[in-house]
VEXTIMI-830885 format. One line per 10 residues: number of its first residue (from 1); their letters; for each residue x, y, z of N, C-alpha, C, O. Coordinates in nm, 2 decimals. Layout:
N
NUM	a	X,Y,Z,X,Y,Z,X,Y,Z,X,Y,Z | ...
end
This chain:
111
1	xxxxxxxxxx	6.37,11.85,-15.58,6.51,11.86,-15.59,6.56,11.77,-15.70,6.55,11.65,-15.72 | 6.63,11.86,-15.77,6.72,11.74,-15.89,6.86,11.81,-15.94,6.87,11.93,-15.99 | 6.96,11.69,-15.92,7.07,11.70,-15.95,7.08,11.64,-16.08,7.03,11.53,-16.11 | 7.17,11.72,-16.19,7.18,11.65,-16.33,7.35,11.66,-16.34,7.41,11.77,-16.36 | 7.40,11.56,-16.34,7.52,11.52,-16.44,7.57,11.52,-16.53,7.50,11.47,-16.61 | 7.70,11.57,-16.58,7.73,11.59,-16.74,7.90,11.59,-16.75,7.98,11.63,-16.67 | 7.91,11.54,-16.89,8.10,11.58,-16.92,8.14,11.41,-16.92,8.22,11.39,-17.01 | 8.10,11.27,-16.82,8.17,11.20,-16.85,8.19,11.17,-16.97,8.11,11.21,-17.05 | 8.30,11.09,-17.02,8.33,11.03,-17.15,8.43,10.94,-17.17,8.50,10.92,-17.07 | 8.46,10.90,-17.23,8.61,10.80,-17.28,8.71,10.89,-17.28,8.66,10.98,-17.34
11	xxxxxxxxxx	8.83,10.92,-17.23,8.92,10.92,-17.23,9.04,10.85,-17.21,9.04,10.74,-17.16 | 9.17,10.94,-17.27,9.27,10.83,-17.29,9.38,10.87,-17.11,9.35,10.96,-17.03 | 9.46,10.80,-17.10,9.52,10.80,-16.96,9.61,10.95,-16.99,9.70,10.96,-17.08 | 9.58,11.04,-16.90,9.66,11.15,-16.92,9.59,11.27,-16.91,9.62,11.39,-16.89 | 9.47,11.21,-16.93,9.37,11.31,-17.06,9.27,11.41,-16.93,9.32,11.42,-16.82 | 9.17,11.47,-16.95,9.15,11.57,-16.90,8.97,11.55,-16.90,8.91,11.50,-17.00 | 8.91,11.59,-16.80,8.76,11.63,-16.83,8.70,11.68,-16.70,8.72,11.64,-16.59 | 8.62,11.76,-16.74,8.55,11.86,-16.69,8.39,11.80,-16.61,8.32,11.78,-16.71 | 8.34,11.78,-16.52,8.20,11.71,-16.51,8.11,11.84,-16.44,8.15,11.90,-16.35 | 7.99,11.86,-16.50,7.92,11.99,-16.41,7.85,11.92,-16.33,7.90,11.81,-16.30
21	xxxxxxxxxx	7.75,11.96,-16.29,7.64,11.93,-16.21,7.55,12.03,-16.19,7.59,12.13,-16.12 | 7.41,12.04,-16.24,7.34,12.16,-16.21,7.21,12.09,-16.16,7.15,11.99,-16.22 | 7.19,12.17,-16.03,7.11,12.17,-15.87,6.98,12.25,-15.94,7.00,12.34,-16.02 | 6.86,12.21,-15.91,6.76,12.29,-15.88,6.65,12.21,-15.78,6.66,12.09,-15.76 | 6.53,12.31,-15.71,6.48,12.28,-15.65,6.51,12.30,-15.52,6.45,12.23,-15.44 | 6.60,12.38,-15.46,6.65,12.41,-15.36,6.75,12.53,-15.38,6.79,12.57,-15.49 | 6.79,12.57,-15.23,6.89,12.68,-15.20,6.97,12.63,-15.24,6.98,12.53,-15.17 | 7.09,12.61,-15.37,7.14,12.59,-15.39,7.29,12.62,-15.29,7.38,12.55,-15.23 | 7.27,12.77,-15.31,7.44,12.82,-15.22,7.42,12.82,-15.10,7.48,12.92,-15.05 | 7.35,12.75,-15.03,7.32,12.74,-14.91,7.41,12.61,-14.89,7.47,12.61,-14.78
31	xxxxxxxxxx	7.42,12.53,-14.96,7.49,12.34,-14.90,7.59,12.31,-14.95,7.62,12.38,-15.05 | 7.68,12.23,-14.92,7.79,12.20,-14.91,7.71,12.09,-15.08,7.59,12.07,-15.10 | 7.81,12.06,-15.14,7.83,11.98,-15.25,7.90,11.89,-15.27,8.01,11.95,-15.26 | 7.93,11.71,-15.31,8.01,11.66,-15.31,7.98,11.61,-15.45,7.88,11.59,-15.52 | 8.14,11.59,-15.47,8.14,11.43,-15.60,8.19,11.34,-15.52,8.27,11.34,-15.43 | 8.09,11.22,-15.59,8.12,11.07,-15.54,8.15,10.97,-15.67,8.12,11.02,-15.78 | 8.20,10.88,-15.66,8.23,10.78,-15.75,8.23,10.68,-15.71,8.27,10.66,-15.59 | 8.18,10.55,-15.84,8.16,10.41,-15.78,8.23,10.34,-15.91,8.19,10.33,-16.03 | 8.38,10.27,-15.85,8.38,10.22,-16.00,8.33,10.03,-15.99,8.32,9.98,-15.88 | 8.30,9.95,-16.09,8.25,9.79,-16.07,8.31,9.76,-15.92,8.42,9.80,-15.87
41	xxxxxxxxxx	8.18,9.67,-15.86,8.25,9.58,-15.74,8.32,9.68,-15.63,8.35,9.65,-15.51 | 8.32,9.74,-15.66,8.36,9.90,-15.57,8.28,10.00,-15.45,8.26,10.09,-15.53 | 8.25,10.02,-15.39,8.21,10.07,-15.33,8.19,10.23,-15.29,8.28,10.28,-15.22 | 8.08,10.31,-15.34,8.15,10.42,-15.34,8.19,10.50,-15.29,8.16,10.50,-15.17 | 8.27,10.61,-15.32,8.38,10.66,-15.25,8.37,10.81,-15.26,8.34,10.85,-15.37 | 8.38,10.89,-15.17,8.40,11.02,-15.15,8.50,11.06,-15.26,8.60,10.99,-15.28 | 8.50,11.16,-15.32,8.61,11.21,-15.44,8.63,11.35,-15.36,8.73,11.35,-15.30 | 8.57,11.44,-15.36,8.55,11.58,-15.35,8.48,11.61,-15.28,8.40,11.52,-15.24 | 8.46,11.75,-15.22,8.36,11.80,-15.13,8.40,11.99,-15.14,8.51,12.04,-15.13 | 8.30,12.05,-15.16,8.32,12.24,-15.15,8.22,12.26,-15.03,8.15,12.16,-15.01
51	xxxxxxxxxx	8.20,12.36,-14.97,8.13,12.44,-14.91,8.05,12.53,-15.00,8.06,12.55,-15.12 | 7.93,12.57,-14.90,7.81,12.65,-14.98,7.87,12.77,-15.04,7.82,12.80,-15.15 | 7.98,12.84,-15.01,8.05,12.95,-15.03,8.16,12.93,-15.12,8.20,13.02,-15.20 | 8.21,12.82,-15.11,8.29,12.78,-15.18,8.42,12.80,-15.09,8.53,12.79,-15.16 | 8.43,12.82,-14.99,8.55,12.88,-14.92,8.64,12.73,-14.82,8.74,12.74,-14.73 | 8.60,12.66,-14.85,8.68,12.53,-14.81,8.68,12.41,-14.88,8.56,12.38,-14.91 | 8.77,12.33,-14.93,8.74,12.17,-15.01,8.79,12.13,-14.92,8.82,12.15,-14.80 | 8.79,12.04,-15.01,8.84,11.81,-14.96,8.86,11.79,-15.08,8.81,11.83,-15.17 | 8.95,11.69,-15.07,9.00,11.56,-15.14,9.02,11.45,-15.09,9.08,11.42,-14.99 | 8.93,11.36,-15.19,9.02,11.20,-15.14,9.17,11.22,-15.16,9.20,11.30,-15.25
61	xxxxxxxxxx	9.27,11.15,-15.09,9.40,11.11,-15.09,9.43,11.08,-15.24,9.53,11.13,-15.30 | 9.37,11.02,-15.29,9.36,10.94,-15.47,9.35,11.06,-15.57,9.39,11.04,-15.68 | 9.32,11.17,-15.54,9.31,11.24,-15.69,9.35,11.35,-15.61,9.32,11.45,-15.68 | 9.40,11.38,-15.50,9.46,11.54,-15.46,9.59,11.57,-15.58,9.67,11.49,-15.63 | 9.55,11.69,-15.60,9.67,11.77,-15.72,9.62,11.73,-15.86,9.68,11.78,-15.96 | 9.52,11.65,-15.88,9.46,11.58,-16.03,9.33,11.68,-15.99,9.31,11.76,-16.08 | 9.27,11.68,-15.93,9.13,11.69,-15.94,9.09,11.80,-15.87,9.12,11.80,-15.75 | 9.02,11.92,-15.94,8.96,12.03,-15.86,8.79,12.04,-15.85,8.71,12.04,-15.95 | 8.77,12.06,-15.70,8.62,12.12,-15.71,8.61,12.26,-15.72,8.71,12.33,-15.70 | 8.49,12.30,-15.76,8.44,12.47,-15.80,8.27,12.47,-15.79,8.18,12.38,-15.80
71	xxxxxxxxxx	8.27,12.57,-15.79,8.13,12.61,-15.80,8.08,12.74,-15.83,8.16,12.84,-15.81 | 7.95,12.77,-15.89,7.92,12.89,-15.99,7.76,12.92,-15.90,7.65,12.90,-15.96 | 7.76,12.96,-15.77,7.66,12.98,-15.74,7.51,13.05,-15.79,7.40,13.03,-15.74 | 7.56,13.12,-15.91,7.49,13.17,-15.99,7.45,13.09,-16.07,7.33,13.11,-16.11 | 7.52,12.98,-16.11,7.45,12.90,-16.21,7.39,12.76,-16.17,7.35,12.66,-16.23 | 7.40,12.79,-16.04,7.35,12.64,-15.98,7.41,12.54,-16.01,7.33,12.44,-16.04 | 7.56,12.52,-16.02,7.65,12.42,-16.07,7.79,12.40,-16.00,7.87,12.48,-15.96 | 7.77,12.24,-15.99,7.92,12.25,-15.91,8.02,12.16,-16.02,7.98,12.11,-16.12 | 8.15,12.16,-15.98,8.20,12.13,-16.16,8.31,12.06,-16.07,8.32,12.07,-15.94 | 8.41,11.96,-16.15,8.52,11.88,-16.08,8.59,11.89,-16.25,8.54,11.89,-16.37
81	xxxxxxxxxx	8.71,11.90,-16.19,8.82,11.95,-16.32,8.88,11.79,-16.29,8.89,11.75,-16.18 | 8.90,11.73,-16.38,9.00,11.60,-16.34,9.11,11.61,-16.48,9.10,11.60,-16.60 | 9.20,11.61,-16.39,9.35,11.60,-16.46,9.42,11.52,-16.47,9.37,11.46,-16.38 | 9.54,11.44,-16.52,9.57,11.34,-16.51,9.54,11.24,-16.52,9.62,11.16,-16.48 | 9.46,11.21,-16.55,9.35,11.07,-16.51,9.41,10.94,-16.55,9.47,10.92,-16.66 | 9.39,10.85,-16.46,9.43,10.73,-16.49,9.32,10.61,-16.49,9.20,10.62,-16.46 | 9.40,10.50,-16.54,9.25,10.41,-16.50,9.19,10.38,-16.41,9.08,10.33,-16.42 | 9.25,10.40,-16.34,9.15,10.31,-16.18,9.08,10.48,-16.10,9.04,10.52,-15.99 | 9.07,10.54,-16.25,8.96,10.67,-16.23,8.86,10.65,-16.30,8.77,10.73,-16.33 | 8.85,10.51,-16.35,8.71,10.50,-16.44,8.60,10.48,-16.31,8.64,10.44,-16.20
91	xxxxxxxxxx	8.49,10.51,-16.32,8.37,10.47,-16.23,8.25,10.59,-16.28,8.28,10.68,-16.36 | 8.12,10.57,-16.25,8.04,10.64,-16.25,8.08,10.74,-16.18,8.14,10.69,-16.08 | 8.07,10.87,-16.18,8.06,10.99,-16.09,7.93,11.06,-16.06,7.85,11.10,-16.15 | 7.91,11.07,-15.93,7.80,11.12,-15.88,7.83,11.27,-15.80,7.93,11.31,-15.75 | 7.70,11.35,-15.80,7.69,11.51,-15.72,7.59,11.44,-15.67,7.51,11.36,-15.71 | 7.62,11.49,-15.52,7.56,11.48,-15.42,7.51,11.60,-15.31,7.62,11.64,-15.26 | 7.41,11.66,-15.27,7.41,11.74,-15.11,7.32,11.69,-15.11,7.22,11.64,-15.17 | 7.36,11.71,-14.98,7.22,11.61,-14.85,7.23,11.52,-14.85,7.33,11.45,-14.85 | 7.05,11.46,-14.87,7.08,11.31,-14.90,6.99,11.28,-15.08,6.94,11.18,-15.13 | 7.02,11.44,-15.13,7.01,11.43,-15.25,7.12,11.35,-15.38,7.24,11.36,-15.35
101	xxxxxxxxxx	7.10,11.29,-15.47,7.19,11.21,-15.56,7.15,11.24,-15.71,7.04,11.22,-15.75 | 7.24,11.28,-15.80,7.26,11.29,-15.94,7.22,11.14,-15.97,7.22,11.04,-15.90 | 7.19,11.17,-16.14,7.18,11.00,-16.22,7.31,10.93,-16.19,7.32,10.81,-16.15 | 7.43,11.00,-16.23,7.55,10.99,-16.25,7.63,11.00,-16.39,7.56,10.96,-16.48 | 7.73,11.03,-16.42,7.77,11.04,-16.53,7.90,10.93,-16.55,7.97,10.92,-16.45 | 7.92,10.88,-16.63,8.03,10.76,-16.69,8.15,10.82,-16.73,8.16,10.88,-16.83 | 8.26,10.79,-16.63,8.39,10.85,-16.71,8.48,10.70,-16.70,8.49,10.63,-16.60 | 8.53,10.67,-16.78,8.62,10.58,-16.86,8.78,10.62,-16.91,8.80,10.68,-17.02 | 8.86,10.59,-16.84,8.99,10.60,-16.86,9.07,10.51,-16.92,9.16,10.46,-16.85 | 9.05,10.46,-17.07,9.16,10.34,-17.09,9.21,10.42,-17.25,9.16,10.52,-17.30
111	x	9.35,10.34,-17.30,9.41,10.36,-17.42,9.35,10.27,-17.52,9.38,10.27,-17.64
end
């Protein structure tokens, strides 16, 4: 099983980014998918969550109306849209199902 990460980067506060995640090694549209994030000293935190179907989310309370999950069962990828972003959205971001875990990818929100 491996999950790969992609999209974080520097951005400025306001600003916009896309993170994929593409799953192999398993059913993919069979499992629920989450993003997680850990920013310094932090502990990490549930961001997101879709279903295998895609027919239900979650949001943390923190980025509801900023941040969408999705997913492309065909492509073996689940994606988080982050909008708005502010600083205290910097942290590593992680894709998770099961008790599978991405490298993580680095998103950075400062001016």
């Amino acid at each position: 099983v491996q999950l790969v990460e992609s999209g974080g980067d520097l951005v400025q506060p306001g600003g916009s980014l896309r993170l994929s995640c593409v799953g192999s090694g398993f059913s993919f549209g069979s499992y629920s998918m989450r993003w997680y994030r850990q920013a310094p000293g932090k502990e990490r935190e549930l961001v997101a969550a879709i279903t295998g179907a895609g027919g239900s989310l979650s949001y943390a309370e923190s980025v509801k109306g900023r941040f969408t999950i999705s997913r492309d069962n065909a492509k073996n990828t689940v994606y988080l849209q982050m909008n708005g972003l502010k600083p205290e959205d910097t942290a590593v971001y992680y894709c998770n199902s099961v008790a599978y875990w991405g490298q993580g990818t680095q998103v950075t929100v400062s001016s």
